[in-house]
DOZA-263509 format. One record per residue: residue number from 1; residue in three letters; y negated, z negated, x of N, C-alpha, C, O in turn. Coordinates in steps of 0.1 Angstrom, whole numbers, plus 5000, padded with zeros to 4 digits. Example, Ala and Ser with C-alpha at 12.3 -4.5 7.8 and 13.67 -1.06 7.14 Angstrom:
<recs>
1  ALA  5057  4922  5132  5045  4922  5123  5033  4922  5132  5033  4915  5142
2  SER  5022  4929  5128  5011  4929  5137  5000  4921  5129  4989  4920  5134
</recs>
This chain:
<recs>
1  UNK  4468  8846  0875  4468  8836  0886  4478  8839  0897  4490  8838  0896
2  UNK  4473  8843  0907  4480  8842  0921  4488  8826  0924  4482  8816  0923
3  UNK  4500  8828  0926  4511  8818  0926  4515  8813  0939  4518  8822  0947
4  UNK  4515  8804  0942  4524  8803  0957  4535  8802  0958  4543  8797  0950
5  UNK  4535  8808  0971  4550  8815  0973  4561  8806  0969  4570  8812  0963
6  UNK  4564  8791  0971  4572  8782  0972  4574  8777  0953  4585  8774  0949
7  UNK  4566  8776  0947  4563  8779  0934  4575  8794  0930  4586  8793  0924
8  UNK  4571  8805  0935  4581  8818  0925  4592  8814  0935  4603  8814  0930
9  UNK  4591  8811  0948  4606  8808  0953  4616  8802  0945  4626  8808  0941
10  UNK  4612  8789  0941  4617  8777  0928  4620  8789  0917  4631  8793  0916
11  UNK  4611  8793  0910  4615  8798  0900  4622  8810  0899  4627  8815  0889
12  UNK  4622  8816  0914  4634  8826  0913  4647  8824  0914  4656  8829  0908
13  UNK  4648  8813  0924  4660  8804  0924  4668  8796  0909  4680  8793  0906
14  UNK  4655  8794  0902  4661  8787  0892  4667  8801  0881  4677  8797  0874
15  UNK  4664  8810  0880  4667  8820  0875  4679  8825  0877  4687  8826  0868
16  UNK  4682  8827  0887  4689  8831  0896  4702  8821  0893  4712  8826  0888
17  UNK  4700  8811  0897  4714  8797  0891  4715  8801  0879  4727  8803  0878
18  UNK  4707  8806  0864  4714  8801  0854  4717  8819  0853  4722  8824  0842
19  UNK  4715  8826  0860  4725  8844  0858  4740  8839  0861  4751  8843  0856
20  UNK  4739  8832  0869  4751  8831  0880  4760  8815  0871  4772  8812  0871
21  UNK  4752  8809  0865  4758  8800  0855  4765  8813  0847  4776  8817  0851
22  UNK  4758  8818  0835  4765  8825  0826  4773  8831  0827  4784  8831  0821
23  UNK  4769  8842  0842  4778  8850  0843  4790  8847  0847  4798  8857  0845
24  UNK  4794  8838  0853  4806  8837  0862  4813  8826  0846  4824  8820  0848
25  UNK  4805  8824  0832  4815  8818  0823  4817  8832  0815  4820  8829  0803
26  UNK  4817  8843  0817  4817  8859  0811  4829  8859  0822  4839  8856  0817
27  UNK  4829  8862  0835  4838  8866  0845  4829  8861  0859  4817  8859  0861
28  UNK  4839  8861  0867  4837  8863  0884  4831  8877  0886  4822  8880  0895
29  UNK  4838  8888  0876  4833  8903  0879  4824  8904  0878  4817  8906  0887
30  UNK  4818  8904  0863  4804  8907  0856  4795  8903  0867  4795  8891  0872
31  UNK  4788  8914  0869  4774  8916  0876  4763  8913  0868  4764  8918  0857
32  UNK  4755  8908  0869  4743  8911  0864  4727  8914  0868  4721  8905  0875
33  UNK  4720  8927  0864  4709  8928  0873  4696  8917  0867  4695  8911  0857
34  UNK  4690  8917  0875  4679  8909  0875  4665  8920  0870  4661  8924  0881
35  UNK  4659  8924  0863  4646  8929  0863  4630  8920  0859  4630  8915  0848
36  UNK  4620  8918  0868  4610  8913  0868  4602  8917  0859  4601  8930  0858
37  UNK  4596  8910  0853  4586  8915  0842  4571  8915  0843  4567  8906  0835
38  UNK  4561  8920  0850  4552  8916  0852  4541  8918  0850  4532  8919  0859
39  UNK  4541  8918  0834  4529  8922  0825  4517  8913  0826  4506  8917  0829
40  UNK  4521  8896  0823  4508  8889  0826  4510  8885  0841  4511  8873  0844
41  UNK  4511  8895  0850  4510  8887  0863  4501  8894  0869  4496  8904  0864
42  UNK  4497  8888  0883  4489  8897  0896  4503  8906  0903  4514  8904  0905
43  UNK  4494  8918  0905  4500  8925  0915  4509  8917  0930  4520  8920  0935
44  UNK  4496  8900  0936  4504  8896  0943  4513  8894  0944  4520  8899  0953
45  UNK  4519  8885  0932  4530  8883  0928  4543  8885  0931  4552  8879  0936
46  UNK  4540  8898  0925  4553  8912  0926  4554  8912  0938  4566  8909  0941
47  UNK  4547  8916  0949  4548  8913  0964  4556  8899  0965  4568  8898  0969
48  UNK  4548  8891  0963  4559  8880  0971  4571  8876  0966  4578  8869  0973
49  UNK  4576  8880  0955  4585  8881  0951  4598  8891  0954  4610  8889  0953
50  UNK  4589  8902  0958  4597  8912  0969  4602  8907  0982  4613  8910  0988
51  UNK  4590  8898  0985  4593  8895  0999  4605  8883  1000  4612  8880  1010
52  UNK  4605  8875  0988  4621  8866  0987  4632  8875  0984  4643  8872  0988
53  UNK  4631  8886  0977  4643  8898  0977  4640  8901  0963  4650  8905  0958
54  UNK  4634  8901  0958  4639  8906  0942  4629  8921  0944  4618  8924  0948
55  UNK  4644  8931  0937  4637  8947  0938  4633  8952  0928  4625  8961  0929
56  UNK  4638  8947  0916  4635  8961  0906  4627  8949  0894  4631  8939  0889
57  UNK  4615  8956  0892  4605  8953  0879  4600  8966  0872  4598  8978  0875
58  UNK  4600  8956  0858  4592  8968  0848  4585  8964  0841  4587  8953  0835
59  UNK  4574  8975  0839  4562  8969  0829  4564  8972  0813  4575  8975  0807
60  UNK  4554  8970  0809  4556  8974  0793  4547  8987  0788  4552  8995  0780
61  UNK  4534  8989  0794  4529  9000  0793  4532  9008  0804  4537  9003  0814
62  UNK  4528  9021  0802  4527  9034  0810  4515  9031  0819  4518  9031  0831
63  UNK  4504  9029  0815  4489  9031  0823  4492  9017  0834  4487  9017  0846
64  UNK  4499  9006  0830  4501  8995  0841  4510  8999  0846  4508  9002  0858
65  UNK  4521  9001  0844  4534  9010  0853  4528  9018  0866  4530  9015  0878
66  UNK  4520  9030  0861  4510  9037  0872  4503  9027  0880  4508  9023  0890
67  UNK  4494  9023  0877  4488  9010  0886  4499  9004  0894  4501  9010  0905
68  UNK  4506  8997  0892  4512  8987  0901  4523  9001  0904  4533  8994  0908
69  UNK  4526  9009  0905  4535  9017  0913  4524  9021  0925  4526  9019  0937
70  UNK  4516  9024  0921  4504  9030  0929  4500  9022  0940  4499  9025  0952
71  UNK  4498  9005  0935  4493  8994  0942  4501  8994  0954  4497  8994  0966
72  UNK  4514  8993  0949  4529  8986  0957  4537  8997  0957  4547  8997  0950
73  UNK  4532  9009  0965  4538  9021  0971  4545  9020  0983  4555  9026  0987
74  UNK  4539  9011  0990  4544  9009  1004  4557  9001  1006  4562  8998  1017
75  UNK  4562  8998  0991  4575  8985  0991  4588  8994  0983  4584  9003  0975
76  UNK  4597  8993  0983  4609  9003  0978  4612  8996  0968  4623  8991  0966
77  UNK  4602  8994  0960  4607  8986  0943  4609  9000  0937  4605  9011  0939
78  UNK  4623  8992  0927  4628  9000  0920  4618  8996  0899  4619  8986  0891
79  UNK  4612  9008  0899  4601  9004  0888  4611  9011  0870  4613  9022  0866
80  UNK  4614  8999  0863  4615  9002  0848  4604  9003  0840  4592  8999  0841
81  UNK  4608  9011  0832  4595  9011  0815  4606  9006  0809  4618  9006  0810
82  UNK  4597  8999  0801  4605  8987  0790  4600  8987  0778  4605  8984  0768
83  UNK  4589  8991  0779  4577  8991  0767  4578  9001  0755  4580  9013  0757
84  UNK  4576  8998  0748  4577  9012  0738  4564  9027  0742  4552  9025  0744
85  UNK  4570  9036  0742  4566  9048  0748  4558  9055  0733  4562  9057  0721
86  UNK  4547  9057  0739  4540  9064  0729  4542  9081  0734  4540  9083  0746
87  UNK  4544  9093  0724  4546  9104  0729  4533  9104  0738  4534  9104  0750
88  UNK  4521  9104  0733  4512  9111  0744  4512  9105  0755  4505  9109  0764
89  UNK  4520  9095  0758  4521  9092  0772  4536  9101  0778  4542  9094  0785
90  UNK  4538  9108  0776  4556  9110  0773  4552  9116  0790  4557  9110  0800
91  UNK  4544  9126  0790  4539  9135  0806  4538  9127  0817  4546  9125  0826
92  UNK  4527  9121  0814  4525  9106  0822  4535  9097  0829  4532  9093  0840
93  UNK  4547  9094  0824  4560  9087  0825  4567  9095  0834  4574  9091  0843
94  UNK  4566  9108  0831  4575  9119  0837  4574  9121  0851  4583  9124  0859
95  UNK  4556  9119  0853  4552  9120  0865  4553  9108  0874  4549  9110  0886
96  UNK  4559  9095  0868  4558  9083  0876  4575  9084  0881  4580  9078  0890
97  UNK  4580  9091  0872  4595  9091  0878  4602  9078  0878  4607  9075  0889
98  UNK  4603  9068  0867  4607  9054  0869  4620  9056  0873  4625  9067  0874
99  UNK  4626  9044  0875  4641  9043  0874  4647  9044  0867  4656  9051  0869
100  UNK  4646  9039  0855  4651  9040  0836  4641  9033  0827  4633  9024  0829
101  UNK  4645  9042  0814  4636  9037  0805  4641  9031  0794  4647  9039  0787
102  UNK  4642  9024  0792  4646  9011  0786  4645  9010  0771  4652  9002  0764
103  UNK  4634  9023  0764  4626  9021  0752  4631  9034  0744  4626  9035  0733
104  UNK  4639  9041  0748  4645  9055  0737  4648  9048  0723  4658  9043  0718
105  UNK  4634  9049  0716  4641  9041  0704  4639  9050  0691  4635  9044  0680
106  UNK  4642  9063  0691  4643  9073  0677  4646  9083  0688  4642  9084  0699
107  UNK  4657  9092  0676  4658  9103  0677  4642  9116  0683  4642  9125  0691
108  UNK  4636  9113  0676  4625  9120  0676  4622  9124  0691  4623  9135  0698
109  UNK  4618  9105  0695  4615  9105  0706  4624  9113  0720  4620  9117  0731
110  UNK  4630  9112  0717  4644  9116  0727  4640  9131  0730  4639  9136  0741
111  UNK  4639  9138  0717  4640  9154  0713  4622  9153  0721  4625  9154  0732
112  UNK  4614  9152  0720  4603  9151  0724  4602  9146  0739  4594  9151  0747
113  UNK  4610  9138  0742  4610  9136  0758  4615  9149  0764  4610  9156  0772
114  UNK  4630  9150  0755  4638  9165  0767  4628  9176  0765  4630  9185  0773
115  UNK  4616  9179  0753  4615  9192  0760  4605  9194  0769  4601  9204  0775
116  UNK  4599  9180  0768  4587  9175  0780  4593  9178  0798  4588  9184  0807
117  UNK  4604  9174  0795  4611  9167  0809  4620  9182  0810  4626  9183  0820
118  UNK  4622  9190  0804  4627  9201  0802  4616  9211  0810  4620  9218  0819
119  UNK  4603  9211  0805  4593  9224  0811  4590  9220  0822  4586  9229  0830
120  UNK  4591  9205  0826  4586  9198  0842  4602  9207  0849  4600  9213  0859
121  UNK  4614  9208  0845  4629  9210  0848  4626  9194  0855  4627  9193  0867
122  UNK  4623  9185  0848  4634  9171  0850  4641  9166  0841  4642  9170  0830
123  UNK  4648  9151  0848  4657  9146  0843  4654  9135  0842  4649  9131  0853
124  UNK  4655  9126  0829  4653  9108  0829  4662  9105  0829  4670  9114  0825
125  UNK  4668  9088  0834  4678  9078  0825  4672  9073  0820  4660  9073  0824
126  UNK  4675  9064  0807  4669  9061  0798  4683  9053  0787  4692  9061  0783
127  UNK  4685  9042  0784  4685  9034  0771  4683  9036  0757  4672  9037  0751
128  UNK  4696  9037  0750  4691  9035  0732  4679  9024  0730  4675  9022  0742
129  UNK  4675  9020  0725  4667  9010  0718  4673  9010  0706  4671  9019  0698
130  UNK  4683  8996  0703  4689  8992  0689  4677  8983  0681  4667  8980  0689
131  UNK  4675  8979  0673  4666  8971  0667  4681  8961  0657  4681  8960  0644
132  UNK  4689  8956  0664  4701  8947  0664  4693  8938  0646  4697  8939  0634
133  UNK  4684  8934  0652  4681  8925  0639  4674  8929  0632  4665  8921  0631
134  UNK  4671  8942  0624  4666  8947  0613  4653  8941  0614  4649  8939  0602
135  UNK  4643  8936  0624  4634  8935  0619  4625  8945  0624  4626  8951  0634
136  UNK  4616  8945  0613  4603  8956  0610  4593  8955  0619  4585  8965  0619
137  UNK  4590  8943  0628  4581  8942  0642  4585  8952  0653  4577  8958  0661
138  UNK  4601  8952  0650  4602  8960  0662  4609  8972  0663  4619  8973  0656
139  UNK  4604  8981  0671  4615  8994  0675  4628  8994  0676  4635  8984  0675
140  UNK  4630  9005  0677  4648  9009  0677  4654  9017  0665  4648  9020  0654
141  UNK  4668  9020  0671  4680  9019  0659  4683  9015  0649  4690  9006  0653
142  UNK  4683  9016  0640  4696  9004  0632  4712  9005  0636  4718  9016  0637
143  UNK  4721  8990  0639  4730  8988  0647  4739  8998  0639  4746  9006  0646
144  UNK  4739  8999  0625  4754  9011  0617  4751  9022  0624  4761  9030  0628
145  UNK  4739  9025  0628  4736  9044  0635  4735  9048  0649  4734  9059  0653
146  UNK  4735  9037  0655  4729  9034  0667  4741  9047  0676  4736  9056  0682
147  UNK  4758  9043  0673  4766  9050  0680  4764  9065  0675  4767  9073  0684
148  UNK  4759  9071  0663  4757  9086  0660  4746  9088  0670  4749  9095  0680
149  UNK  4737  9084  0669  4726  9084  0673  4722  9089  0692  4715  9097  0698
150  UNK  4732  9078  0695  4733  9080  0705  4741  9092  0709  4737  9096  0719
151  UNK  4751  9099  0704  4764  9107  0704  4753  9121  0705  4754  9131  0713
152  UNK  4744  9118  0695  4730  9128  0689  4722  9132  0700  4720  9144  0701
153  UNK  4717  9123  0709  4711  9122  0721  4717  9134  0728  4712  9146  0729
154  UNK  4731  9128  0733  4734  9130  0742  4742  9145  0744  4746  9149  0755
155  UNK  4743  9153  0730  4744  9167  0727  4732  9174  0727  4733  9186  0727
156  UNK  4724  9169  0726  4711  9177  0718  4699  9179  0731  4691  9188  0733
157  UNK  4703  9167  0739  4691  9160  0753  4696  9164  0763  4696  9154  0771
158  UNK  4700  9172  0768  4705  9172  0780  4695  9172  0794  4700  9176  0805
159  UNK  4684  9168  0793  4675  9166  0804  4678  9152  0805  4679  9149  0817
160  UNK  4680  9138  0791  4679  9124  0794  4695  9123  0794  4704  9126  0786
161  UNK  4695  9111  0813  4707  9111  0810  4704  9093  0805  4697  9085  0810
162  UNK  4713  9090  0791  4715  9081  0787  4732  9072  0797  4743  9075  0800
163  UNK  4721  9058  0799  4729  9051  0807  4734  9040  0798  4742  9033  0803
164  UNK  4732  9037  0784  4740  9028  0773  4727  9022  0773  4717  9026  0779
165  UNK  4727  9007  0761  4717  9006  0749  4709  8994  0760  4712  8991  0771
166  UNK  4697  8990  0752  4689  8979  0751  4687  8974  0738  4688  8982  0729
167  UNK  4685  8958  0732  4681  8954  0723  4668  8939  0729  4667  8933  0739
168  UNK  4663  8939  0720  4657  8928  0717  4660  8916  0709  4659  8917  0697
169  UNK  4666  8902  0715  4669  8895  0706  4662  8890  0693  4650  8889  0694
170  UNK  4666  8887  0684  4663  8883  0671  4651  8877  0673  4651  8871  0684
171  UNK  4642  8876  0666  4623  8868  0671  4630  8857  0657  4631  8861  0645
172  UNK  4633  8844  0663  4636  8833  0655  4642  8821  0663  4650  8823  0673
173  UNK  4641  8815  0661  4646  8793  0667  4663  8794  0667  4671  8789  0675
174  UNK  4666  8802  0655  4681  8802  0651  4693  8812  0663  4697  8824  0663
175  UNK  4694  8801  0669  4705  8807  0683  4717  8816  0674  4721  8827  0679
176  UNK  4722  8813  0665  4731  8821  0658  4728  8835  0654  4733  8846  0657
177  UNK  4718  8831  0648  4712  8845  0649  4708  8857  0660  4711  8869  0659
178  UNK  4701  8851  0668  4702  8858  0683  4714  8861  0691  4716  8869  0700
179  UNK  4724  8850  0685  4738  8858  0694  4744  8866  0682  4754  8872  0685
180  UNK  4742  8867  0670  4747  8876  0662  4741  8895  0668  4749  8905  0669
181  UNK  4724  8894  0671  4718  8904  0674  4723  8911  0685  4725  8923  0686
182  UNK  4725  8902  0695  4732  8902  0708  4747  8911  0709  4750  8921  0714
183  UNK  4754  8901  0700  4772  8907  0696  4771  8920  0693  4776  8930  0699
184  UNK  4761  8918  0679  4763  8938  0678  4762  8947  0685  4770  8956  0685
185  UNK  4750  8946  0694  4743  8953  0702  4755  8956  0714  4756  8966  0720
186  UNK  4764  8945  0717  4771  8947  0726  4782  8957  0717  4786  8968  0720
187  UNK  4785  8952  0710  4800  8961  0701  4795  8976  0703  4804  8984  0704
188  UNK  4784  8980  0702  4778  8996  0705  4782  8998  0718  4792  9004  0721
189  UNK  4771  8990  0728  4776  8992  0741  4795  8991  0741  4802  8995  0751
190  UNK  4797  8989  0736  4816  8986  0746  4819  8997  0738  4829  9001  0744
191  UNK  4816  9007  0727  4821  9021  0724  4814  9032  0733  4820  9042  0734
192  UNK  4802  9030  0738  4795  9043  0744  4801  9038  0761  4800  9046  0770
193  UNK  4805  9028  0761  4809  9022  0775  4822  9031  0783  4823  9034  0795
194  UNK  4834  9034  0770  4841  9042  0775  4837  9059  0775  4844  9067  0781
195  UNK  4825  9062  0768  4820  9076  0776  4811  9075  0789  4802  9083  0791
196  UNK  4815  9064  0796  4805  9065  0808  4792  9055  0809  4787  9052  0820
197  UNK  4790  9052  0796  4777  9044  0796  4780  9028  0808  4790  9020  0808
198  UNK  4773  9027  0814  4769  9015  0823  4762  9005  0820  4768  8995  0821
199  UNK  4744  9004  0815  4740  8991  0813  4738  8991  0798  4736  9000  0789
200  UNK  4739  8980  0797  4732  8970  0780  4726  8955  0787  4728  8944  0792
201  UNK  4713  8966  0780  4704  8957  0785  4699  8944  0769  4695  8946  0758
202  UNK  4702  8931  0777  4699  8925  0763  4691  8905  0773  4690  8904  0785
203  UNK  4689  8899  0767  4680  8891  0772  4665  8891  0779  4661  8901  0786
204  UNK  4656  8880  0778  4646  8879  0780  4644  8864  0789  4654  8857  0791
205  UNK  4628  8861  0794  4630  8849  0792  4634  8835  0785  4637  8824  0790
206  UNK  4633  8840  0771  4639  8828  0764  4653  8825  0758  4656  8815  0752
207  UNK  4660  8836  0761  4673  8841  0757  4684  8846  0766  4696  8846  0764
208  UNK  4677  8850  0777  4686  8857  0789  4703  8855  0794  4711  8862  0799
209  UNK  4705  8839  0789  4715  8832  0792  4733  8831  0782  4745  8829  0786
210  UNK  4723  8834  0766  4727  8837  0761  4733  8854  0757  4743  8859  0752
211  UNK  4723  8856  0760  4723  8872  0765  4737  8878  0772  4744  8887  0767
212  UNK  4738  8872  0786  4746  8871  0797  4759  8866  0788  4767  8875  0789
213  UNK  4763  8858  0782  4770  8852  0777  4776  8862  0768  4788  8866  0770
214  UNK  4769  8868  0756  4772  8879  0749  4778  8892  0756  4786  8899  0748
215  UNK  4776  8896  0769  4781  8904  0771  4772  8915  0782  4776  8925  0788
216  UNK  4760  8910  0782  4746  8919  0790  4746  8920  0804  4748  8911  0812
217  UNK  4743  8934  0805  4745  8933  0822  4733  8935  0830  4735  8938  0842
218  UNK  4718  8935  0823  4709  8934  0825  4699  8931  0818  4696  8934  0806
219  UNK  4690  8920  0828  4684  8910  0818  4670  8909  0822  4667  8907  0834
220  UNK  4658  8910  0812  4639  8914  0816  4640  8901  0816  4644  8894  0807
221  UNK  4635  8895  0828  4626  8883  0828  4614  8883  0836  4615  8886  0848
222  UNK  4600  8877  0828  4591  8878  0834  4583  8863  0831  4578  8859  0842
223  UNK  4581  8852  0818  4575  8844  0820  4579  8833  0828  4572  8825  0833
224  UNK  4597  8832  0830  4606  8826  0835  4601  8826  0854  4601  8818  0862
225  UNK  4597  8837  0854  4600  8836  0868  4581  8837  0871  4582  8834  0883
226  UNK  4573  8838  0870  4560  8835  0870  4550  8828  0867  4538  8828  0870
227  UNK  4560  8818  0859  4553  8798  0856  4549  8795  0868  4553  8798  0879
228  UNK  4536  8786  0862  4534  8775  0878  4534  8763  0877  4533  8756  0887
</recs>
């Protein structure tokens, strides 16, 4: 559904107040980026949403990533992969050249990206993927391995440069539990933090605030900001 403009205005605004709620109860310093998510949206959208200021979105697949880069070439959005990366798309991604990839979530994959991104002679940034709350729905790490893991990357990969972790909060009602997923995920980030690492990416639409709160300096929201 195509939205009007005054409709995602509101809702970016309202986004926008509770980053600037959390963050400023984190610090006055703490930054936090905003990324658009716009898997169930129209292409319009993303446009007019550009046109109130918001720059950087990412999708979840590879094949929609292409499309809407393709669509909205003529606008200087800055495009994430968020989505879990299937190797046979691994070429495909390479060629879209995102901003960062959000979804490094096994060793395997990593070793399989650099020697992809190795025969192109390119380079990604790209995110651990922790799986914070052991559950079996979703990708990642486990949080005890996450810091080898990443140490593993980053000797072995030297095409991806790793910019620090992503997690997914806990899939459950129990707020404790999602700021426990949250906490860990951050205690990783704040050790790869002093070798340089920059984002940890953690919040969503339903979580984002808490997220911020925990410690995240980049946060996916997409149902949040595309309600009508």
């Amino acid at each position: 559904m195509i939205l009007d403009k005054e409709q995602l205005r509101k809702n970016l605004d309202e986004v926008i107040w509770k980053i600037e709620q959390a963050r400023i109860a984190v610090s006055e310093h703490h930054i936090v980026q905003l990324v658009g998510v716009g898997k169930y949206t129209e292409i319009e959208n993303i446009a007019a949403l550009y046109e109130l200021g918001q720059r950087a979105f990412g999708e979840n697949q590879v094949q929609q990533l292409a499309q809407r880069m393709e669509a909205l070439d003529d606008l200087p959005l800055q495009w994430h992969m968020i989505g879990s990366l299937q190797k046979n798309k691994i070429n495909k991604l390479i060629d879209l050249r995102p901003f960062l990839l959000h979804s490094l979530d096994s060793i395997e994959l990593a070793e399989e990206l650099n020697k992809k991104l190795e025969a192109k002679a390119q380079t990604m940034s790209a995110l651990l993927q922790i799986n914070a709350a052991g559950e079996e729905t979703k990708s990642g790490v486990a949080t005890e391995v996450a810091y080898d893991v990443y140490q593993q990357i980053k000797e072995s990969c030297p095409n991806i440069n790793l910019k620090g972790v992503m997690t997914i909060g806990a899939h459950t009602e129990d707020t404790a539990l999602i700021q426990k997923s949250f906490e860990e995920t951050y205690a990783v980030y704040d050790r790869v933090q002093k070798e340089g690492a920059t984002i940890c990416s953690m919040g969503m639409s339903g979580d984002y605030e808490l997220a911020i709160r925990c410690g995240s300096n980049l946060v996916r929201v997409g149902s949040a900001l595309f309600k009508s």
